[in-house]
KEVEX-807781 format. One record per residue: residue in one letter; x, y, z of N, C-alpha, C in turn. Coordinates in pm, whole numbers, plus 50000, padded with zeros to 5 digits. Example, Ala and Ser with C-alpha at 12.3 -4.5 7.8 and 13.67 -1.06 7.14 Angstrom:
2
a513194943150780512304955050780513204967050780 s512854977550708513674989450714512905000350787 
end
This chain:
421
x489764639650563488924651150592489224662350493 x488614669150442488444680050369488284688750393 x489984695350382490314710250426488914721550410 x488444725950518488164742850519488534751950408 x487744760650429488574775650386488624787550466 x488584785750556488624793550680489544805950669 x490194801550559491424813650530490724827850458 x489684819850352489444829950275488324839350333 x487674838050430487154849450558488194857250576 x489114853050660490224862950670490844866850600 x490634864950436491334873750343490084886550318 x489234880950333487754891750306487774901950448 x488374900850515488694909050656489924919250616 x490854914250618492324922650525492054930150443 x491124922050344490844934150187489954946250257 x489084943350318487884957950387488914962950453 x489824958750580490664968250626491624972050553 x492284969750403493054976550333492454986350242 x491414985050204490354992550084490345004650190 x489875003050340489615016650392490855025050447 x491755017650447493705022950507493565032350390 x493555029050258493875034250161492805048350111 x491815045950145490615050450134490875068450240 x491215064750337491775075150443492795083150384 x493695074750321495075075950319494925090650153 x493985083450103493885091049951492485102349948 x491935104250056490485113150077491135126550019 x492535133450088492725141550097493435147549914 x493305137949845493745139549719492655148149676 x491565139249694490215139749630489445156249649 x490025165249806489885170949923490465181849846 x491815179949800492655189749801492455204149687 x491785200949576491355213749531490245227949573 x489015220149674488495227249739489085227649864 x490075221149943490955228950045491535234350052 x492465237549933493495249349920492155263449897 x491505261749809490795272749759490155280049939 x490065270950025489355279750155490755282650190 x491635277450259492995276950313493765289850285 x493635286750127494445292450053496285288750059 x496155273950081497505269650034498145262549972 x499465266349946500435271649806500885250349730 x501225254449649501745236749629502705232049680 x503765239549756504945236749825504195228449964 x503395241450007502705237950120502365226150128 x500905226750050500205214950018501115201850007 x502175199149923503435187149948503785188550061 x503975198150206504355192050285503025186250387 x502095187750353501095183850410500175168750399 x500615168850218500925153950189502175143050249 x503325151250258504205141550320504205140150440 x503435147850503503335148250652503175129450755 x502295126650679501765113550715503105105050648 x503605102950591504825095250595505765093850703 x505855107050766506885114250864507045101150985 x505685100150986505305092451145505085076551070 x504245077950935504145063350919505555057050910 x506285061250845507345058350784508125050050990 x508485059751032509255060851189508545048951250 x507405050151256506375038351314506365027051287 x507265024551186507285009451128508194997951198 x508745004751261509774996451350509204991251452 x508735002751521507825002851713506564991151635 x505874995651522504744988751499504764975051492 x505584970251406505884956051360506444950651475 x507144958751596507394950451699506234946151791 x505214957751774504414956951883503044942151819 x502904942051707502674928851627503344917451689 x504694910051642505224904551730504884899351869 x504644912151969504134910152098502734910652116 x502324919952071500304916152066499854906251975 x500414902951910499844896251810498544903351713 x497844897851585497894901951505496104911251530 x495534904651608494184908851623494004922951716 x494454921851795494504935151888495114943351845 x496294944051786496924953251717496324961251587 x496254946851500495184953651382493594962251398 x493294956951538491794963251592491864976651602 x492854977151718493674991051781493765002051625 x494804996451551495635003951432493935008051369 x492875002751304491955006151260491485016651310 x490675016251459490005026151502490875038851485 x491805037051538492575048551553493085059151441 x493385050451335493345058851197492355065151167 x491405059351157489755066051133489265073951205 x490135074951335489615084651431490585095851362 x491725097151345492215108151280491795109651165 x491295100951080490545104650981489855117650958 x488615111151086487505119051062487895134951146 x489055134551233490175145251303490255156751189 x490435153851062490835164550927489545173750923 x488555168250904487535177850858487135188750965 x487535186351077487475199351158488935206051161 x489595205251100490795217351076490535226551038 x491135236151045490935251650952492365255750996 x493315250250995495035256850963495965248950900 x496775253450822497945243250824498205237950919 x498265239051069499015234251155498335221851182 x497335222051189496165216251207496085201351107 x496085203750986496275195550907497005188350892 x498555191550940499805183850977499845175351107 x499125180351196498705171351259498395160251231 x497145165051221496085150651183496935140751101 x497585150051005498195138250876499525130150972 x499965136751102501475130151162500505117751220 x499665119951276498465110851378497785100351252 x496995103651198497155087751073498355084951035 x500015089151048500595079750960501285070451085 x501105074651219501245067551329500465054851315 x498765057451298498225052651330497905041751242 x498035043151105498295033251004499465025651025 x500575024951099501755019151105501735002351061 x501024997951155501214981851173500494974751070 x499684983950974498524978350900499284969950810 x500454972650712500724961650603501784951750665 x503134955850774503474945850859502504934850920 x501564940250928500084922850990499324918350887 x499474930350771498654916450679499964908650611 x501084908550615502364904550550502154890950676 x501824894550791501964884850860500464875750845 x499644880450827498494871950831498414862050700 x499444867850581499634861850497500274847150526 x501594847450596502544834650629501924828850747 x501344835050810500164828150839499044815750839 x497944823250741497104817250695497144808550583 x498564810550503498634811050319499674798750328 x500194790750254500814781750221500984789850095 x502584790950069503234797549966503054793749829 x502454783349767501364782649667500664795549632 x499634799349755498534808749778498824820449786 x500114826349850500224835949903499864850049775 x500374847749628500534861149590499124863349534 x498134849049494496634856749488495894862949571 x496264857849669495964861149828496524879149822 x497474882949818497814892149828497354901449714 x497164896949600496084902549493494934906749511 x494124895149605492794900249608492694910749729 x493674908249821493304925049939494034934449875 x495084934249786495664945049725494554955149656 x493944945649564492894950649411492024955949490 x491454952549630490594966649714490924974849655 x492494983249732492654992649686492155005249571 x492834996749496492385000249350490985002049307 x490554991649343488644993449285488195001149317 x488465001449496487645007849584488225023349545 x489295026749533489445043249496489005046249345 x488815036149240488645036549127487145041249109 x486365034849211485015038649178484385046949288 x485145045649442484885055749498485055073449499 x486055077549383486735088249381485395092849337 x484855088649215483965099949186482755101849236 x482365090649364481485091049439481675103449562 x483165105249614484175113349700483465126849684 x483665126049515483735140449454482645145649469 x481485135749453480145143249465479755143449578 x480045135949704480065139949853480315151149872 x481675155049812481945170249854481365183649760 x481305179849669480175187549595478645195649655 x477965182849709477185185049763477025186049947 x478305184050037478245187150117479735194850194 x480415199150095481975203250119483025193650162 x484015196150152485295188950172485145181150319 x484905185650413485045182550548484385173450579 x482925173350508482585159150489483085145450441 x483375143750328484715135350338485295127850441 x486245132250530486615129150611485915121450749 x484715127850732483915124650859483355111650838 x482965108050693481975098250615483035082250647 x484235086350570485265078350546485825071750666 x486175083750789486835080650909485825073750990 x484145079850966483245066951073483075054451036 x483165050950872483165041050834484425030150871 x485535037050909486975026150934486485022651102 x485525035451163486015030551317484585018151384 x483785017951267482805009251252483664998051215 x484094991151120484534981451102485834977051186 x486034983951271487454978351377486784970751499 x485324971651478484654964051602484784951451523 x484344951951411483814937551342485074934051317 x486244935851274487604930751257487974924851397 x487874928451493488034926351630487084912351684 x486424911951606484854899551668485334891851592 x485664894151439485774880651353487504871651332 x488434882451348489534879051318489944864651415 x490764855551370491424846851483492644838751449 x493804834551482494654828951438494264819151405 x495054810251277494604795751246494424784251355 x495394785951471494894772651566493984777951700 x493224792651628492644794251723491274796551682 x490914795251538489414796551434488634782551457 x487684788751503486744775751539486344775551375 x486654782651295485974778151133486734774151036 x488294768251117489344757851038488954747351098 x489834739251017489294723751084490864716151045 x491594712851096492604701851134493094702150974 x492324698250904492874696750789493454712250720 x492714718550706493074730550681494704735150746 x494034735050877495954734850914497014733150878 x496344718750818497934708350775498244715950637 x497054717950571497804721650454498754737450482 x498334741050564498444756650532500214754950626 x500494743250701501584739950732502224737150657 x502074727450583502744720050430503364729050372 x502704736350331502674750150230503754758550250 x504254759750418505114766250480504654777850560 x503194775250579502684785450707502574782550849 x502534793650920502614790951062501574788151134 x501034773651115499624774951149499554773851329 x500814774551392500574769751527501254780651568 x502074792051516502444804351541503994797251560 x504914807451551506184809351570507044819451706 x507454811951785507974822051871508834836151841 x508964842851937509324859451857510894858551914 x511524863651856513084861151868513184878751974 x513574879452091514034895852168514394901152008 x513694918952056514544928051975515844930252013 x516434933151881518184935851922518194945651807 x519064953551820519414964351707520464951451614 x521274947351693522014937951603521194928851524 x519984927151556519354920751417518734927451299 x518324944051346517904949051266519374955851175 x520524955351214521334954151118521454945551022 x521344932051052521584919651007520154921050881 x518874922550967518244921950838518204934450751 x519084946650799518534958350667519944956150558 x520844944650649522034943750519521844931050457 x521404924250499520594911150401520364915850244 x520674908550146520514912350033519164916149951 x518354900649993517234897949978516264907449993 x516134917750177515314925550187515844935250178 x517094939550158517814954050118517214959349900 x517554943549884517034948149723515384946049714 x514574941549783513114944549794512444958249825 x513424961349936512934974550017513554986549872 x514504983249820514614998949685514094996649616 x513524984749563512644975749461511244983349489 x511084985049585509564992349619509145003949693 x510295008049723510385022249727510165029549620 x510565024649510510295028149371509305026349306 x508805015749374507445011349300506545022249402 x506425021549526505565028049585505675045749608 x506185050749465506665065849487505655066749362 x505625058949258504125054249163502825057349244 x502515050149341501285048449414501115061949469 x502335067349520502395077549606501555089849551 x502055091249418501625102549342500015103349259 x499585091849258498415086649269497405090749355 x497905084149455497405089049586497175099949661 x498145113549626498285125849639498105133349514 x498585133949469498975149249324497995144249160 x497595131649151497085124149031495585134549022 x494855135949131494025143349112493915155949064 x494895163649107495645176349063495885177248984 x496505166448912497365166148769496225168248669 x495295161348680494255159548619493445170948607 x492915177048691492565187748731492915203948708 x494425201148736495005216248719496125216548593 x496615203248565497435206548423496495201648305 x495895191548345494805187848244493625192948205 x492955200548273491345210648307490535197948304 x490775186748387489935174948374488355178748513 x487465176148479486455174048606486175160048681 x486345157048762486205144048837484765141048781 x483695146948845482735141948801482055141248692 x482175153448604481595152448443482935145848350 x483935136248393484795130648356484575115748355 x483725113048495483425101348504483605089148497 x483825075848425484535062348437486045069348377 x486135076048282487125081248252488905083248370 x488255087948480489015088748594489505081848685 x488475074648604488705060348699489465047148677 x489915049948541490535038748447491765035448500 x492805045748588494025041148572493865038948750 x493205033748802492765025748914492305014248909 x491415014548794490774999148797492044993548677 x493164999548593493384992448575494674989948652 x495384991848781495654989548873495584975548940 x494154978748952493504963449010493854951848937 x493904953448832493604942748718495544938048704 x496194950848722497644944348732498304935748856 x497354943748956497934930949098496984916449082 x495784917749024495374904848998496264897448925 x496554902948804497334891048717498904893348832 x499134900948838500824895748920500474883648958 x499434884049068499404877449181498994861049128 x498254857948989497914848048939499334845348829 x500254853448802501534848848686502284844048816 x502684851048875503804845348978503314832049012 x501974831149109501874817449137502204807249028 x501764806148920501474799148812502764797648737 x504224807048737505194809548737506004796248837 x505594797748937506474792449086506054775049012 x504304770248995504384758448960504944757848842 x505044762248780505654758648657507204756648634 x507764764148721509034765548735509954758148838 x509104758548951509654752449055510334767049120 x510604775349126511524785849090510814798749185 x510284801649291510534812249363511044827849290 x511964823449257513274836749259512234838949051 x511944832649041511234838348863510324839048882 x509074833749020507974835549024507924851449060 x508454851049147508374863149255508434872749171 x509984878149115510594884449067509834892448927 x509654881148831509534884748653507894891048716 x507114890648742506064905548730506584914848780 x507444914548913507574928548928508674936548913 x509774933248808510604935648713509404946948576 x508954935448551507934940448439507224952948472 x506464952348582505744962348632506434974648679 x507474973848727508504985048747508914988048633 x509124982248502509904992448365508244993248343 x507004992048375505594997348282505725010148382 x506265010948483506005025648584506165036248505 x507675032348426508795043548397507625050148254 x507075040948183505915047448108505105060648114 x505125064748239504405074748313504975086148250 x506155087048245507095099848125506105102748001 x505995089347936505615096347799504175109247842 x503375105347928502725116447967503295132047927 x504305133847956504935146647941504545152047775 x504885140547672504345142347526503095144047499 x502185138847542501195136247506500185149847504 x499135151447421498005159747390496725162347433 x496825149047428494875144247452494605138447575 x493825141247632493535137647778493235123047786 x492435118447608492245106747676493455097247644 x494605101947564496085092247607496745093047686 x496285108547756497515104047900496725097247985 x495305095747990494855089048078495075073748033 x495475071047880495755055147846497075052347916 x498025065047940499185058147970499475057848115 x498535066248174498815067148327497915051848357 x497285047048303496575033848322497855024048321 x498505027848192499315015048151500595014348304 x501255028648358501905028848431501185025248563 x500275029248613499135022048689499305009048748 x499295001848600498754985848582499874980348669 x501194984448583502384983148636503064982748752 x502444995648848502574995648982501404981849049 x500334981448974500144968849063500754953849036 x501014954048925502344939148915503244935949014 x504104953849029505074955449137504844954349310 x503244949649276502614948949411503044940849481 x503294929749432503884917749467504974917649600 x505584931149647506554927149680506204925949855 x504934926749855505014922350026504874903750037 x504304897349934504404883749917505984876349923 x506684886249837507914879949763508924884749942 x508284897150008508534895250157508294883350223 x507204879350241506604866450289507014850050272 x508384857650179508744847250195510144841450199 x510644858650260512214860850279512324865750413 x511124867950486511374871250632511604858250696 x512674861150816512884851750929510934850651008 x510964831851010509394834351090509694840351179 x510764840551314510884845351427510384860351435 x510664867451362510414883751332509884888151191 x508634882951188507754885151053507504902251103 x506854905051231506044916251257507624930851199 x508364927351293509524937151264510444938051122 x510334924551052510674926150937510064930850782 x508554932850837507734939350776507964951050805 x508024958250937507704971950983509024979650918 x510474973350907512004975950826511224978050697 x510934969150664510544971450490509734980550445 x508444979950519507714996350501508605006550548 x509165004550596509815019450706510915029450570 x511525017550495512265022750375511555024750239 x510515014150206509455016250156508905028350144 x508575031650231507395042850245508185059650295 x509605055950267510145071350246509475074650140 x509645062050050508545075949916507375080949937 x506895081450067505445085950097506465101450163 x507445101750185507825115650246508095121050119 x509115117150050509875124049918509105125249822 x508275118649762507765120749648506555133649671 x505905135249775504775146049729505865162549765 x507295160049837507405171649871508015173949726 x508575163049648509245168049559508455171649430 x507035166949410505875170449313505695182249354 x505285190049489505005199249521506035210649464 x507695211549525508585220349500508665219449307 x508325207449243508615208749106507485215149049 x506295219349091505005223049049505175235649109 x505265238949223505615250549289506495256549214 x507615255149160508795263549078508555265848918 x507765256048863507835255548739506655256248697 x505565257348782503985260248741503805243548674 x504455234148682504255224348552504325209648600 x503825196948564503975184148661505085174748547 x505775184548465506745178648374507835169348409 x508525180348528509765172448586509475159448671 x507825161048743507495154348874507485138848805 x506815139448650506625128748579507505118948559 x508685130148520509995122448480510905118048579 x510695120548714511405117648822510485104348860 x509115103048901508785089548915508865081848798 x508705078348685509165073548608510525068048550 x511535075948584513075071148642513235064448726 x512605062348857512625057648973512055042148962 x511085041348855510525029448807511885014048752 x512675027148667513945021548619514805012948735 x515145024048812515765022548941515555008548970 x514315006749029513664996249080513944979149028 x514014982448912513754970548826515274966148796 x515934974848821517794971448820517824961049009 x517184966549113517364966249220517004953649238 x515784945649159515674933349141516574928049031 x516604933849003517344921448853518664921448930 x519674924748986520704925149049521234930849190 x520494933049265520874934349418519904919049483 x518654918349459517724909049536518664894749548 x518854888049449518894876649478518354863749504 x518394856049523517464840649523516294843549646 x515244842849598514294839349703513934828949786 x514824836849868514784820049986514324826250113 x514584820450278514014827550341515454828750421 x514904839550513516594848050566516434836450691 x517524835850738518144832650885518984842750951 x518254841651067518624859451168519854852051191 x520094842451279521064835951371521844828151316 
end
């Protein structure tokens, strides 16, 4: 019988719910020059308003990935959708700081469980062959979708103010949490796999019949945050994701207020070091695989893109030299690209988590992960705030790139998979 593809629906489900996580997650970039101008607040401010949503995403990663685990992956992911988008569209009726910190503590709650369940829908659905294109193609959402949506953003708010934004973006996530909810289903529970499909996606080393959940214990979440494997992943991409971070928050700004760039009479221009983003988690996600057959070798598949992609981060410095708008925009591409190579590392997860606790060993890894969603905008903010200048902010993520790429080359270790017990 001749396997299905029943998988690749549910990768086309993941990518729409990651394109719009991200989509939420980065509005307020897009937001932020005509919101300070009503507000009237400062760049210190503004960084803590960006890090705000870390505060809770970050904390949430534990409770989240457990509550995965116990709901399993459909109700949870249904739940986590609406609910972000409902704070989403929560922003555009603010008018205080206080207000805004809100909303931003309430999406980073509410985003919690989102990359702990697709990490799981990955080992899952994917036979470790598959997993890092797989993780390429819902990654490269991201990217496209902000690459070509930003300057669509821009003229939303152009022509109908900032607050719109939010409203457009947040009804669109709480629309698609119905249809994520109707279509999603585990592999031995998709009436649109078929037996064969299974087997392979068993073979492969996925859980096509599910894995029982091991009780929480703090003694395991010791066990896995001193594990080598996910201790040198989690600084490995903390570093990588303090890249994204600034992207995601301050890149617009940069552009904008140190560069005198216009989003919209700037045009594909702005968009380059997004799409070429995309184009770096594609190839990760096609070298590693192609790496692993060739090698036999895990630990060189995994690893050698996102080694690579973490020293292309540190690139982001030469910015500081540069003249011409359109080379820093060549090099913020090239550092870009780089962060999506380094994308890799929820795959190269996928395949170092205990099955027993995929949900919670995801939610550990974002949880350290995604401090750089706290640190990095407060520290762009206080370095822009003190020095009028995005000089230092450059050279601090760009160091951090370094960091990273030591953290694999010598803390990680063989890619194998952990044993709790």
């Amino acid at each position: 019988m001749k396997p299905t593809r029943a998988r690749l629906g549910i990768l086309m489900l993941i990518s729409m719910a990651t394109l719009i996580n991200y989509l939420d997650r980065s509005v307020m970039g897009v937001a932020k020059p005509a919101l300070v101008a009503e507000l009237k607040i400062s760049p210190e401010v503004m960084g803590l308003i960006f890090s705000a949503f870390s505060w809770t995403y970050a904390l949430a990663q534990i409770p989240g990935g457990y509550v995965i685990d116990r709901l399993g992956t459909r109700l949870t992911y249904a739940l986590s959708l609406g609910l972000w988008s409902l704070a989403t569209a929560i922003h555009g009726f603010m008018t205080s700081v206080a207000g805004l910190v809100s909303a931003r503590l309430a999406l980073g709650i509410a985003e919690a469980p989102c990359f702990p369940a697709n990490s799981r829908v990955l080992s899952t659905w994917f036979p470790q062959q598959e997993r890092a294109k797989a993780t390429g193609v819902y990654t490269v959402g991201e990217y496209i979708g902000l690459g070509f949506l930003i300057p669509v953003l821009a003229w939303i708010m152009g022509h109908f103010g900032w607050r719109s934004l939010f409203w457009v973006v947040g009804g669109l996530g709480i629309a698609f949490a119905f249809v994520f909810h109707a279509l999603y289903r585990e592999p031995n529970e998709s009436p649109r796999a078929n037996q064969a499909e299974r087997d392979l996606i068993a073979a492969g080393g996925g859980f096509s019949a599910g894995a029982p959940s091991l009780a929480f214990s703090w003694a395991r979440v010791r066990r896995l945050v001193t594990t080598r494997q996910i201790a040198g992943a989690s600084i490995g991409q903390f570093c990588s994701n303090s890249t994204l971070v600034f992207f995601l928050t301050w890149f617009p700004s940069y552009l904008a207020e140190e560069r005198g760039m216009d989003f919209i009479k700037s045009g594909f221009m702005v968009s380059l070091p997004y799409l070429a983003a995309s184009l770096g988690v594609m190839l990760g996600g096609v070298a590693s695989d192609w790496l692993i057959q060739r090698t036999g070798s895990a630990s060189i598949g995994r690893k050698a893109p996102i080694i690579a992609g973490l020293l292309l981060c540190a690139s982001m410095m030469l910015a500081n030299v540069l003249e011409s708008n359109a080379a820093v925009i060549a090099i913020m591409s090239l550092a870009f690209f780089g962060q999506g190579l380094a994308g890799l590392g929820w795959t190269l997860l996928s395949d170092v988590a205990p099955r027993e606790m995929m949900g919670l060993t995801g939610g550990l890894f974002n949880f350290f992960t995604n401090l750089a969603g706290i640190i990095t905008p407060l520290v762009v903010g206080f370095v822009v705030g003190a020095t009028g200048s995005f000089y230092g902010a450059l050279a601090y993520i760009g160091a951090l790139g370094v960091v990273g790429a030591l953290a694999y080359l010598f803390l990680l270790g063989p890619v194998e998979r952990v044993s709790i017990d």
